[in-house]
N, C-alpha and C positions, 0 to 999 in steps of 0.2 A: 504494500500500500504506500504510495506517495505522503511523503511527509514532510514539515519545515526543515527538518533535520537533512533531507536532500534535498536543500535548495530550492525546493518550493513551496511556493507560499500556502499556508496552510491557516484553519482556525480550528480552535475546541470550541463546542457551540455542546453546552449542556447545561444543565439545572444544577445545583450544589456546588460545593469548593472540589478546585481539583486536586486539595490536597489527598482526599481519602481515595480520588477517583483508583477503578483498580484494583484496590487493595482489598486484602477479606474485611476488612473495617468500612468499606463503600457504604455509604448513609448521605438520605437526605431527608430534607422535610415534607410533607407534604403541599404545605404554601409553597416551597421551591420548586417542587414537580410541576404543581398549576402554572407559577409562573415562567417555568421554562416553555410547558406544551405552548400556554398561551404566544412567547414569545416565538418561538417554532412554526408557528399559525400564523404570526404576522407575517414572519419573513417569506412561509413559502408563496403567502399572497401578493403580498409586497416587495420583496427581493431585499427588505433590511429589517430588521429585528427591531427598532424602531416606530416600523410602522409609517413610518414617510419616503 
């Protein structure tokens, strides 16, 4: 898989910190899931997470 790490440009685009991302400690909240799908719904409408 293509990643910043070769050279190309890449983004994390997910809900929670990325510090536990991954790990068997991986948690989030559920206000943070809402607000990720929510955000996730903008962009794939919109093309920015945003919403403009």
């Amino acid at each position: 898989m293509p990643s910043a790490g070769q050279g190309i440009p890449a983004e994390a685009f997910s809900p929670g910190s990325i510090a536990p991302a991954r790990t068997k400690d991986e948690c989030m909240a559920g206000r943070e899931l809402a607000a990720g799908a929510a955000a996730f719904l903008r962009f794939t409408v919109s093309g920015s997470a945003s919403g403009k």
